[in-house]
C-alpha distance (Angstrom), angle and dihedral (degrees) to the residues before:
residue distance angle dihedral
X1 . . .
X2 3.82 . .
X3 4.07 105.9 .
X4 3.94 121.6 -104.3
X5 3.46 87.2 -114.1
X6 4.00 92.0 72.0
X7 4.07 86.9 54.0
X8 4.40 83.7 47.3
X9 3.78 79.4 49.5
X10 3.62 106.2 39.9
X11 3.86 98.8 121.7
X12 3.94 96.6 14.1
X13 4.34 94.8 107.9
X14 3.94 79.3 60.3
X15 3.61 90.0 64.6
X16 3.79 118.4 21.2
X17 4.09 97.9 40.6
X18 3.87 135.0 -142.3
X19 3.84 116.7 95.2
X20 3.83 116.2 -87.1
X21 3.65 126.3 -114.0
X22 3.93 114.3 -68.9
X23 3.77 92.0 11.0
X24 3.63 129.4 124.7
X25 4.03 120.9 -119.5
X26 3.86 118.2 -104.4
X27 3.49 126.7 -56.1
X28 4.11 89.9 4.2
X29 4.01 116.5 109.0
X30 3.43 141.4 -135.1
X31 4.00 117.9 -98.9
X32 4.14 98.0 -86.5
X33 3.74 95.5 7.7
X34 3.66 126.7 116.3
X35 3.57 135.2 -148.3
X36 4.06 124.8 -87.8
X37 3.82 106.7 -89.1
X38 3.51 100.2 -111.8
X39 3.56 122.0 -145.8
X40 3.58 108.5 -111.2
X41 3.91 87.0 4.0
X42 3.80 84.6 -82.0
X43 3.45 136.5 106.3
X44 3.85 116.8 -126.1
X45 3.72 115.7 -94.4
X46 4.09 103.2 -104.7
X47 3.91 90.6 -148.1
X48 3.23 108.2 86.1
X49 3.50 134.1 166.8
X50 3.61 125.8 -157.6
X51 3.67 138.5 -146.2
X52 3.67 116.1 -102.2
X53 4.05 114.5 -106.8
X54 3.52 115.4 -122.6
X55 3.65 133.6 -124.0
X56 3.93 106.3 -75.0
X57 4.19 106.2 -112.9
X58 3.49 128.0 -95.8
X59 3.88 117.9 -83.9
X60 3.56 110.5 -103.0
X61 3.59 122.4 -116.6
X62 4.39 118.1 -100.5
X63 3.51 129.9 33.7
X64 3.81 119.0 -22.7
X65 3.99 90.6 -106.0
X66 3.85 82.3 63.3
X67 3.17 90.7 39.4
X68 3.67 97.4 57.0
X69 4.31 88.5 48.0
X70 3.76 88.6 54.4
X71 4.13 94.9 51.3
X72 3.67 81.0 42.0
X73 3.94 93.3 64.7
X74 3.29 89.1 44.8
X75 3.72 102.4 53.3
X76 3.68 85.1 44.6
X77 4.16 90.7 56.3
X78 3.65 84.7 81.1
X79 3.93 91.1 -142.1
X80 3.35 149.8 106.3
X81 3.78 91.5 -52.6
X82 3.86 101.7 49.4
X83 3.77 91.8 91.2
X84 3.59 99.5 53.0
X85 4.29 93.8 40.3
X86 3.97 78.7 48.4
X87 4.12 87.3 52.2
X88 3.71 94.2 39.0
X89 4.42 84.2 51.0
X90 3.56 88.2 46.1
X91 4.02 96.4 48.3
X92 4.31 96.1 47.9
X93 4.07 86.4 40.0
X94 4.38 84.3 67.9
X95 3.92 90.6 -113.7
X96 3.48 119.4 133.7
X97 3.89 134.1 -151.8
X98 3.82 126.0 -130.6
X99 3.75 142.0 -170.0
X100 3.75 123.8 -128.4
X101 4.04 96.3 -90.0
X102 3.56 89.4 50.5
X103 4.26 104.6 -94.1
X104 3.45 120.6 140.9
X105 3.76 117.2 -104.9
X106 3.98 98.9 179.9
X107 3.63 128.0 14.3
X108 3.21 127.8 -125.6
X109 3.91 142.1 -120.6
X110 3.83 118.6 -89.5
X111 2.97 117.8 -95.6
X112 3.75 81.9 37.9
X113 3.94 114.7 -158.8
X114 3.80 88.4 -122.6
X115 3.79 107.0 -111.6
X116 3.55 135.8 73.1
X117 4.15 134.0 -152.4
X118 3.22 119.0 -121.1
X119 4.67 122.7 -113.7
X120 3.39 99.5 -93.0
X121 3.59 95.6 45.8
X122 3.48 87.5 58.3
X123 3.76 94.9 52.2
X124 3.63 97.0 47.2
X125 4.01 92.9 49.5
X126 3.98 79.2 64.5
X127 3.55 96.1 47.2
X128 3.87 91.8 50.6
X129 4.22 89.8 54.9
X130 3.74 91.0 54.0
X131 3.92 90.4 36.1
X132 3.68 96.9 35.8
X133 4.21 120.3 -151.9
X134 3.71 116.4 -171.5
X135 3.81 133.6 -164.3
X136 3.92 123.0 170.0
X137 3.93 117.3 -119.5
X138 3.41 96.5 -117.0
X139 3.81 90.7 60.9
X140 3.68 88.7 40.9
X141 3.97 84.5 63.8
X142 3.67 94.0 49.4
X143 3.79 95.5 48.4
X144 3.97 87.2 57.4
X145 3.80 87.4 48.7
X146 3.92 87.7 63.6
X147 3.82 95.1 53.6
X148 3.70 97.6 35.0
X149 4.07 106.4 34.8
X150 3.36 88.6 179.8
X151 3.83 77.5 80.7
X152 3.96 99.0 59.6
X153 3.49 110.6 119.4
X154 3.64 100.6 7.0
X155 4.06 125.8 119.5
X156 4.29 92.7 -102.7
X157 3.77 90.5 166.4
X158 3.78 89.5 52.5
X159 3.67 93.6 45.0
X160 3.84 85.4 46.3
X161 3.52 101.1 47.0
X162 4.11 92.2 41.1
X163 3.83 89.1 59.8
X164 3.76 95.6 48.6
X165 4.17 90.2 47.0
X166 4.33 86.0 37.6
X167 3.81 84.8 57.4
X168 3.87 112.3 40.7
X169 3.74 86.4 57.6
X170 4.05 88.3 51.8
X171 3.82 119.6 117.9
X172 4.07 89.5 -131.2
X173 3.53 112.4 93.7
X174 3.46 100.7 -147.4
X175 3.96 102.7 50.9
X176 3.82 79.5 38.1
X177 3.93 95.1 58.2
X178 3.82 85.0 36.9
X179 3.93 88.2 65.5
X180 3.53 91.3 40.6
X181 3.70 98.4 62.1
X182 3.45 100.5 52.7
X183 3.99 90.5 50.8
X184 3.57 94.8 60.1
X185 3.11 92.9 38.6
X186 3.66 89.0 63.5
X187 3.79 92.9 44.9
X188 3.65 95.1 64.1
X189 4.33 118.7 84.1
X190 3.61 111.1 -119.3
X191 3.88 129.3 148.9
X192 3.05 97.7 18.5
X193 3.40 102.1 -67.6
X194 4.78 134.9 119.1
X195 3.30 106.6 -93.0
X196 4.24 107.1 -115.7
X197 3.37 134.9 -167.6
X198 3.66 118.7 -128.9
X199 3.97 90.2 -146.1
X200 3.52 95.9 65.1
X201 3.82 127.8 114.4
X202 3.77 89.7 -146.9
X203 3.49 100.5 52.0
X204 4.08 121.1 128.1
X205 3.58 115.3 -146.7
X206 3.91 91.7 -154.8
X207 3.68 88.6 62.4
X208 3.65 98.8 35.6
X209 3.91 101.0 100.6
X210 4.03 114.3 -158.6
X211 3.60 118.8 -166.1
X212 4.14 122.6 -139.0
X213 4.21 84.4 -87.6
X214 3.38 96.4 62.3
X215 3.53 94.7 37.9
X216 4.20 98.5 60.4
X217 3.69 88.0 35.3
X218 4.28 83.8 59.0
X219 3.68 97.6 42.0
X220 3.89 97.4 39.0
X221 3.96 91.5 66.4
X222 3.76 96.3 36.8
X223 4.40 85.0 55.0
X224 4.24 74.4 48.5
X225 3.55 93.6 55.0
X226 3.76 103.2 34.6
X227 3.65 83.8 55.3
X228 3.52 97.6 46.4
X229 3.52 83.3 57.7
X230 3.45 98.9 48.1
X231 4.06 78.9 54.0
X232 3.82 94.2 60.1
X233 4.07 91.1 49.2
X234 3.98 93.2 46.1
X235 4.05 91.1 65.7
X236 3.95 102.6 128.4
X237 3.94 90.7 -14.1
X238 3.97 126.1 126.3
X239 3.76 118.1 -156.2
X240 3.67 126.4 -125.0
X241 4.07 107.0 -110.2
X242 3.43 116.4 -94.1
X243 4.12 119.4 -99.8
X244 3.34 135.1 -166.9
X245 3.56 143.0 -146.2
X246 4.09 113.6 -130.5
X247 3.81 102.7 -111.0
X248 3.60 94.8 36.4
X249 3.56 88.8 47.3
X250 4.24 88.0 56.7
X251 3.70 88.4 48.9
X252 4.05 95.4 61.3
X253 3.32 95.1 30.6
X254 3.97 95.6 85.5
X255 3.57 84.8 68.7
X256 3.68 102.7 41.8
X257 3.81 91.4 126.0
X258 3.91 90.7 44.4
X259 3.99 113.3 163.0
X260 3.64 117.9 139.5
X261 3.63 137.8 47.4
X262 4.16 126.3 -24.0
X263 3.61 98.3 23.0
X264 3.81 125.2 134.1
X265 3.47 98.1 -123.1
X266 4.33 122.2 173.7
X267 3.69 119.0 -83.9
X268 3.53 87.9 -117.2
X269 3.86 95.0 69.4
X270 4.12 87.6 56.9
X271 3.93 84.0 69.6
X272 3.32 114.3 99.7
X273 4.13 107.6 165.5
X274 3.76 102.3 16.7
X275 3.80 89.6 -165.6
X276 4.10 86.8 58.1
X277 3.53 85.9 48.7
X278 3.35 104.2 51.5
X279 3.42 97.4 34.4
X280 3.89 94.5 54.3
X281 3.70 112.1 78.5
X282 4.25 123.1 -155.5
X283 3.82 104.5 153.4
X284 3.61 103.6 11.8
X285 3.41 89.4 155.1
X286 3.80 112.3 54.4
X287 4.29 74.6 50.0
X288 3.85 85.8 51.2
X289 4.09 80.0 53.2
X290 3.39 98.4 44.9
X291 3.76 105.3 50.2
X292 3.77 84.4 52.3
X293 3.13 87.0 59.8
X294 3.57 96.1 47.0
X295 3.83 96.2 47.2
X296 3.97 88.4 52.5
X297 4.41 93.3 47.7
X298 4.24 93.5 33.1
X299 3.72 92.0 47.9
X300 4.06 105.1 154.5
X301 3.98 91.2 -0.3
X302 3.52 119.0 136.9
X303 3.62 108.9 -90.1
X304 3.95 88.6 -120.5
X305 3.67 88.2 69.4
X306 3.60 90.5 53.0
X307 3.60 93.9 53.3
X308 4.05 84.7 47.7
X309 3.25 88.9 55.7
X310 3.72 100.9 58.4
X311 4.05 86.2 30.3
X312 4.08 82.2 65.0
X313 3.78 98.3 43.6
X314 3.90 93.0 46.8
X315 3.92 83.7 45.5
X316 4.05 95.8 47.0
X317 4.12 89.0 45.9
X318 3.97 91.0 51.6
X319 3.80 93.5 44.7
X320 3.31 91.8 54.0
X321 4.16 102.1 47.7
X322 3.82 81.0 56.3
X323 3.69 101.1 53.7
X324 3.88 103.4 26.7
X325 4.29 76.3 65.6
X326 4.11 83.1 75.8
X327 3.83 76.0 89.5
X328 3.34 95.0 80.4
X329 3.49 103.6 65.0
X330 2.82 96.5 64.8
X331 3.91 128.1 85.7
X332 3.19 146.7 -173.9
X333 3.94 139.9 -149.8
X334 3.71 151.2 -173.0
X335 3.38 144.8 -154.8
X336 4.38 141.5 171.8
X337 3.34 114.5 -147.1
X338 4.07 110.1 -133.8
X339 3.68 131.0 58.0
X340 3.64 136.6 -99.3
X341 4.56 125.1 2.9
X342 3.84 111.7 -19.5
X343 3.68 107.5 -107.3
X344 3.98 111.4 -113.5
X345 3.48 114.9 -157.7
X346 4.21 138.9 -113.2
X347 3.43 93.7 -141.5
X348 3.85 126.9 82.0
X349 3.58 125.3 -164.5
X350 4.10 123.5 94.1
X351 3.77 93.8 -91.8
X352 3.88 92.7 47.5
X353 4.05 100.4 76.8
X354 3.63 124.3 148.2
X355 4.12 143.6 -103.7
X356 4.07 101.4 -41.6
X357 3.55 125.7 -140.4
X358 3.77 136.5 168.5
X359 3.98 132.2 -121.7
X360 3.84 130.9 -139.6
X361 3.58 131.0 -139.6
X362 3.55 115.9 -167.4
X363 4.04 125.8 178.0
X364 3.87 126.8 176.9
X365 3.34 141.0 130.7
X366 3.77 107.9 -88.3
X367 3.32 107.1 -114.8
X368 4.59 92.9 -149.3
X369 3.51 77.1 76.4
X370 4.07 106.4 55.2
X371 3.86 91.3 126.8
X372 3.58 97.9 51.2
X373 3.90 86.6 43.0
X374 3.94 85.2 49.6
X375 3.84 87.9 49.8
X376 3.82 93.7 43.7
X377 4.61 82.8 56.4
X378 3.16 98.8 46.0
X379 4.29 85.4 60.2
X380 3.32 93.3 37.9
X381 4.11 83.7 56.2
X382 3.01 92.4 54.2
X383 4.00 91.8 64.1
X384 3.94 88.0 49.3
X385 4.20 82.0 -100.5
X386 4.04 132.6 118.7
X387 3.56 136.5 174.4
X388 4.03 123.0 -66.7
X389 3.44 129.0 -132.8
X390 4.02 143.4 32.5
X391 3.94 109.1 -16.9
X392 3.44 90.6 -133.8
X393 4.30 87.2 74.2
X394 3.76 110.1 -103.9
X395 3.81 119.7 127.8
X396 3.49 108.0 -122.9
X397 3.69 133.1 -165.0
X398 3.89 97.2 0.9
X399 3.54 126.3 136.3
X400 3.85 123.7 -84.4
X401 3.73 136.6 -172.7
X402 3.79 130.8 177.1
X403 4.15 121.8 -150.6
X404 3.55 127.7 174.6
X405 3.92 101.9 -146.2
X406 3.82 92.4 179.3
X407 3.99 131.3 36.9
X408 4.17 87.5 19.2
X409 3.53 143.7 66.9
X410 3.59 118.8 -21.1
X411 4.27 115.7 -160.0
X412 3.57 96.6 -53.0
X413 4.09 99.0 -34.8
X414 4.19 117.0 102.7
X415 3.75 87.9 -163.7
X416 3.74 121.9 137.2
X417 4.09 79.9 11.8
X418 3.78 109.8 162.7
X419 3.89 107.6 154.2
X420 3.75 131.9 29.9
X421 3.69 138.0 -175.8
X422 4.12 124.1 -100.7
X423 3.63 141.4 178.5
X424 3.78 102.1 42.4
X425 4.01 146.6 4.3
X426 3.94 103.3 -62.6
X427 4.55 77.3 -166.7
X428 3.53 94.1 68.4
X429 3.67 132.6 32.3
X430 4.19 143.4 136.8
X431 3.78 122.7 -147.8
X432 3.88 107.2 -117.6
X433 3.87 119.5 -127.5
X434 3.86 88.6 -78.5
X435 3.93 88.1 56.3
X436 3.78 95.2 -117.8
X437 3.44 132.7 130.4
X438 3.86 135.1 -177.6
X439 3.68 155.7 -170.3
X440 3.78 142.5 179.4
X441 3.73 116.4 -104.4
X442 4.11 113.8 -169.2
X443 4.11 134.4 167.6
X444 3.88 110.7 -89.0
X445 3.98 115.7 -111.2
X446 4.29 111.1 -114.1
X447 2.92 130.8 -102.9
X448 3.79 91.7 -118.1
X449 3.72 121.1 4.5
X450 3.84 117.2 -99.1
X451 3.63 121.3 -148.0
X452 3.33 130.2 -96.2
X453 3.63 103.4 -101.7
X454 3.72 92.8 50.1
X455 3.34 109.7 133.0
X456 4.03 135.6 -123.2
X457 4.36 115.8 -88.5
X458 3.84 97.3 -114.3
X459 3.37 116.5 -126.5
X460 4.39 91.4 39.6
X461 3.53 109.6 -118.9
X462 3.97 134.1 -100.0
X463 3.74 123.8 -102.7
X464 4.01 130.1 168.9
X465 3.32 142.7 -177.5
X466 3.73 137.5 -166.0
X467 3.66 124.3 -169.6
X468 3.96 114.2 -156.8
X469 4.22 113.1 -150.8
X470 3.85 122.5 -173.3
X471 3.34 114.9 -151.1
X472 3.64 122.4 -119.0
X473 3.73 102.5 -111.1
X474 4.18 111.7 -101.0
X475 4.07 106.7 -98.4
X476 3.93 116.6 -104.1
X477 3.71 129.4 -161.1
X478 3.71 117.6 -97.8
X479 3.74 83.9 -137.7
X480 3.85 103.2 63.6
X481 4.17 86.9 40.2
X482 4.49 82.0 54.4
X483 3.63 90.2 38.8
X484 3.84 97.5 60.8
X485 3.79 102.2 35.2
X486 3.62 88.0 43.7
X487 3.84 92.1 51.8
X488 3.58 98.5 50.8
X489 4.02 140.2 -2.8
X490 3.63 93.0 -164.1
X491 4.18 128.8 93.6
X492 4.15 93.6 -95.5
X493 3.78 94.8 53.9
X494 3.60 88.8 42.3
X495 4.26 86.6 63.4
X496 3.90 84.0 56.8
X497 3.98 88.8 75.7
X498 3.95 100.9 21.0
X499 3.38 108.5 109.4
X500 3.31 94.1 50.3
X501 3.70 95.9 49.2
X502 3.80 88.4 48.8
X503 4.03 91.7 56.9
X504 3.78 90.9 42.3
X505 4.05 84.1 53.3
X506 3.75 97.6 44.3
X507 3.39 119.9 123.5
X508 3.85 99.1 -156.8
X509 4.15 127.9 155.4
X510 3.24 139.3 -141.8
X511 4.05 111.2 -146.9
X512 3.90 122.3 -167.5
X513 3.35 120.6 163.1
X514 3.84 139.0 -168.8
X515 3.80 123.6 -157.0
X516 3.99 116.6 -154.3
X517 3.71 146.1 178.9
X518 3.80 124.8 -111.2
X519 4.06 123.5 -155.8
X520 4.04 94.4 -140.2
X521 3.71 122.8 174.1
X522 3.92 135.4 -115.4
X523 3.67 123.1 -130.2
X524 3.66 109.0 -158.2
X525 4.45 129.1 167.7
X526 3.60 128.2 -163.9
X527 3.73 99.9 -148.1
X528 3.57 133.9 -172.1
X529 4.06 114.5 -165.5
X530 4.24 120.8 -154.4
X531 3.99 101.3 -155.2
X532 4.09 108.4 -171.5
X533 3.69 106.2 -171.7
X534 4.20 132.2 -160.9
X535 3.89 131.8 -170.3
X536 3.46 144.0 93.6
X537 3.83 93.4 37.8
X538 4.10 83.8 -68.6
X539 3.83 121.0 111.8
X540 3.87 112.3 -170.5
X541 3.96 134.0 172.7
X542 3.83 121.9 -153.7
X543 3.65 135.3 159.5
X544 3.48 148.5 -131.8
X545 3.92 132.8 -151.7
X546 3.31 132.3 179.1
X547 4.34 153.9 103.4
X548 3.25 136.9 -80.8
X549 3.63 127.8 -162.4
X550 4.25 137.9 -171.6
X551 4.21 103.0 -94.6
X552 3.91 118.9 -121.7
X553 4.13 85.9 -98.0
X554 3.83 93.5 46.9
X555 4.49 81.7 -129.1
X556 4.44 80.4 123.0
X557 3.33 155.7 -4.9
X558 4.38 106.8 -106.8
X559 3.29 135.9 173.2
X560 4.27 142.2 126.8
X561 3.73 139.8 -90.3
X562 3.93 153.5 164.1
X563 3.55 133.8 -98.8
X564 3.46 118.5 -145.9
X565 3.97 108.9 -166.9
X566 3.72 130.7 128.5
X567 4.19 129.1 -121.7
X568 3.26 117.4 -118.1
X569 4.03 129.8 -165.9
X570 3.65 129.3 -148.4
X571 3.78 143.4 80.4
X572 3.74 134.1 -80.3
X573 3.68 105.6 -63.4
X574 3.51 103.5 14.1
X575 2.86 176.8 105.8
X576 3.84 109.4 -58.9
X577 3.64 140.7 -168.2
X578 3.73 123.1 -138.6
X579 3.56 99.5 -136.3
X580 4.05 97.4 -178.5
X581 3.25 152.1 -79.4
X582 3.87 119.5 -59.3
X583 3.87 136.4 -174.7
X584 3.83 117.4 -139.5
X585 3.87 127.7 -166.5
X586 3.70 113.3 -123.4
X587 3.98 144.3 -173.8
X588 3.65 123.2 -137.7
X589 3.89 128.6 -153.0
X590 3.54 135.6 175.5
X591 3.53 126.5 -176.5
X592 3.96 134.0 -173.0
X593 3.48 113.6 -100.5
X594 4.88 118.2 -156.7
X595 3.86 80.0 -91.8
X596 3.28 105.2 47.9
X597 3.38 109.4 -120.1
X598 3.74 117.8 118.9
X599 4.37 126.9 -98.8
X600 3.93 105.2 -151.1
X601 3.79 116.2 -146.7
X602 4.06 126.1 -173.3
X603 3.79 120.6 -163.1
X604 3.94 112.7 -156.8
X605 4.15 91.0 -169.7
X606 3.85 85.3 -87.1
X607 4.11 93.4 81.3
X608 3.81 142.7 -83.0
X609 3.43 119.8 -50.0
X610 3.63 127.3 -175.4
X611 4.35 112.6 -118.9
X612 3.80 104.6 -179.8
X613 4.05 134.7 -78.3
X614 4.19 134.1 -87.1
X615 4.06 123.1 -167.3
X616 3.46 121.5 -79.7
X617 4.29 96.3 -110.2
X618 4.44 80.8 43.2
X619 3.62 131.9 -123.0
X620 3.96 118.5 119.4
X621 3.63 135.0 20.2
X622 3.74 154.0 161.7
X623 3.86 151.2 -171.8
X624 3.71 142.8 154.7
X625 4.04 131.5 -133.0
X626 4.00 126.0 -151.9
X627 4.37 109.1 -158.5
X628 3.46 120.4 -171.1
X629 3.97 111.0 -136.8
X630 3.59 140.9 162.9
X631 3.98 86.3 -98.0
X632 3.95 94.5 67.9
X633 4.65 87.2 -89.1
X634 3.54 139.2 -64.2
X635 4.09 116.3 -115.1
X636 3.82 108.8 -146.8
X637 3.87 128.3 -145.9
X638 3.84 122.5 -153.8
X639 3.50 127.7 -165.3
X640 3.81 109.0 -168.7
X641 3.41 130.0 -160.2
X642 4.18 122.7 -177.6
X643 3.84 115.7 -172.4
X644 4.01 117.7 -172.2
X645 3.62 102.7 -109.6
């Protein structure tokens, strides 16, 4: 079994230099290895240079719990302004921000939470709120549960969510404000998605969709804690030098002298006041969980090993925040060909769709962003992993599905449907080589057809869609894969290869969405009503005129009239005394009834009450009405007549 130092020292040869024992020097290979598959067939360029950070934002005005929903909104803009609300966030949340030697670039928070993230970290966080990445919680958990087994079978979410909830009740302002911000970040719509509140009792972590944010905010104070831990164990300890097997060995050793930016250095460099750190609590429970877990497994180990073995899952957690940011660079766009609203139709029928257009998906890696894409290889490298896919940036071969979350299907309901897709299964699709994908989009038949003067819904109506893309996971040398499950079967040689295996496994998206008009038709009746009414020894005829008119939500057809009837005196039976005509405001409804033709209800102020029905294209129609009264009830005729306005 490979020692828990190798797991404490999974990533160390990218930091500290030399070549470790039994390992070949740079750029040599093991007998009956081969090289990493470069993307491109070149290595990345190792100088890179960075974008400067901005100055953080200004604090908001109000508490720091409104405070933290008003960066939130902000950072969920997806501008310009993300990146500093993100740096503001980061700054009153007590984490710091450091260049690649080490200096601090921001300050944090006091009490500060003790560590800091490193530039490009920073810079990609911003790139991944203007170029948004999503991943639900519940997948979150089980990604975490492939680098740290310890983690298999056990409630994540929960431990998760109780940690968030645990903290934005805590009387420290900065883990409090760190709690804060990803709530409300969570209670604002984006992608596509509900809105949720991470508080809630009821809340499902499969639908419960994070974006990249909330993600590195999550995994940068478990690293903290795990570390903190690790802290607490290492009292009077010394840990067992670090070995390595050969091919891993060749994969770090490119970056044996690694100081800088983009290098996968250990968690334990991210700590910058230990006592902060370890005093500072985020997920105290999932490391309540895990050193249970230890205790039970490590049972008469050497308490070095134990420290290794939080050491590696600290190390495995922060390796993977850095590299699971590739995500970001990449992007994703759409397009309709045409010009101006799609055209729905008049007709209805499942023949009689509308104009038909088709929609682009497009996903690359954008190319405005070639050093931070250089920055994001030379990490990936450093796990024996590039980039996948043409060199020339497309994203080929990955996953791709196409939703309409407005103007479509909603659950299992087709109401207030006035588009659908065509041409293909918008479920399941692949990019092609050029990293496109597409689908027809057309104008959804009626639901009755409306004539042919019917005239256009003014303002046109809103449609969007969103197409979804996964990735295709990064490639990964067959060599560091053989390397650590030939070196060791057991949990700490596992860490050697686990953040790799956790990207590989991670089922990330990439939303884009594109909002359009649709030129939808109005279905509008002039209609004139004949009311013949009996009771009381009185019959009487009045009539009502008036328009009616498709509703904002398409559920009716409303609209006003008058009611022309005269008032009679008298007692039951007779006689009565016309007392003259009067004129009555009224309000018209008509609803769609299974076949289609139309019910027509009038509302007096005294409630809805149901007159009789006419076709669905108009013309004729009829009903009758039974009131109770104090003179035994009056039975109601209608005459109905619906003209095509």
């Amino acid at each position: 079994m490979l020692t828990a130092a190798l797991a404490a020292g999974m990533i160390a040869s990218a930091c500290f230099g030399g070549n470790p024992a039994g390992s070949n020097p740079a750029g040599s290979n093991p007998a009956g290895s081969s090289p990493l598959p470069y993307w491109g067939g070149k290595p990345p360029d190792k100088n890179v240079v960075l974008p400067q950070l901005p100055a953080p934002a200004s604090m908001p005005p109000g508490t720091p719990d409104q405070a933290a929903a008003a960066l939130a909104t902000q950072i969920a803009a997806g501008d310009a302004g993300s990146l500093p609300a993100i740096l503001a966030g980061l700054q009153a949340s007590g984490i710091g921000i450091r260049d690649g030697t080490g200096g601090v670039l921001i300050q944090p928070a006091q009490p500060s939470q003790g560590f800091a993230i490193d530039n490009e970290q920073a810079i990609a966080l911003g790139m991944a709120a203007t170029n948004p990445t999503e991943m639900t919680l519940a997948e979150l958990a089980t990604t975490l549960s492939i680098g740290i087994p310890d983690l298999k079978g056990a409630p994540t979410a929960s431990l998760i969510l109780d940690g968030i909830r645990t903290r934005a009740g805590d009387q420290t302002p900065t883990t409090r404000f760190w709690a804060h911000l990803l709530i409300e970040l969570g209670k604002l719509p984006r992608y596509g998605n509900d809105p949720y509140d991470l508080t809630s009792a009821t809340l499902d972590p499969a639908s419960t969709y994070l974006d990249m944010v909330q993600v590195e905010l999550i995994l940068f104070r478990l690293d903290a804690d795990l570390t903190g831990m690790r802290d607490q164990l290492k009292a009077g300890t010394a840990l067992v030098p670090a070995q390595w097997p050969g091919a891993i060995a060749v994969v770090y050793a490119a970056d044996a002298a690694g100081s800088g930016p983009c290098n996968m250095n250990e968690s334990e460099s991210q700590i910058v006041d230990v006592g902060a750190a370890t005093s500072t609590k985020g997920f105290d429970t999932m490391v309540e969980y895990l050193t249970k877990a230890a205790s039970v497994s490590e049972a008469g180990k050497a308490l070095a090993e134990k420290v290794g073995r939080f050491t590696g899952m600290a190390n495995v957690v922060l390796a993977y925040a850095k590299v699971v940011m590739y995500y970001a660079a990449l992007h994703v766009d759409i397009s309709m060909d045409g010009s101006g609203p799609l055209i729905r139709t008049k007709k209805s029928g499942p023949s009689a769709a509308g104009e038909q257009r088709h929609l682009t998906a497009h996903a690359f890696f954008d190319a405005k962003n070639s050093q931070m894409i250089n920055c994001f290889r030379i990490m990936l490298n450093g796990l024996g992993m590039d980039l996948s896919g043409p060199s020339d940036g497309n994203l080929a071969n990955s996953d791709a599905q196409w939703r309409l979350v407005k103007g479509g299907v909603s659950g299992n309901s087709t109401a207030n449907r006035i588009v659908e897709f065509f041409g293909g299964d918008p479920i399941h699709q692949k990019t092609n080589d050029l990293g496109v994908a597409t689908i027809g989009i057309e104008g959804y038949p009626q639901d009755h057809t409306f004539p042919d003067t019917a005239p256009p819904v003014v303002p046109d109506k809103d449609a969007e869609v969103w197409v979804t893309v996964q990735p295709k996971p990064v490639s990964f040398t067959q060599d560091a894969i053989d390397a650590g499950a030939g070196a060791a079967a057991g949990l700490v040689g596992g860490l050697v290869t686990a953040p790799a295996e956790m990207l590989l496994r991670s089922n990330l998206l990439k939303p884009a969405e594109l909002p359009f008009k649709v030129r939808d038709w109005q279905l509008a009746f002039k209609l004139t009503i004949q009311q013949t009414s009996t009771g009381g020894g009185l019959t009487q005829s009045s009539v009502i005129t008036g328009n009616i008119a498709s509703d904002p939500t398409d559920s009716f057809l409303e609209g006003v009239g008058t009611l022309q009837w005269h008032a009679f005196s008298g007692s039951c039976g007779g006689p009565w005394t016309d007392d003259g005509p009067i004129s009555s405001p009224v309000k018209l409804r008509a609803v769609v009834k299974d076949d289609s033709s139309f019910e027509l209800q009038s509302d007096l102020g005294l409630g809805w009450l149901t007159l009789g029905t006419f076709p669905a294209e108009g013309g004729a129609g009829s009903g009758t009405l039974s009131i109770a009264d104090e003179c035994g009830g009056t039975v109601a005729t209608y005459e109905i007549q619906a003209d095509p306005a």
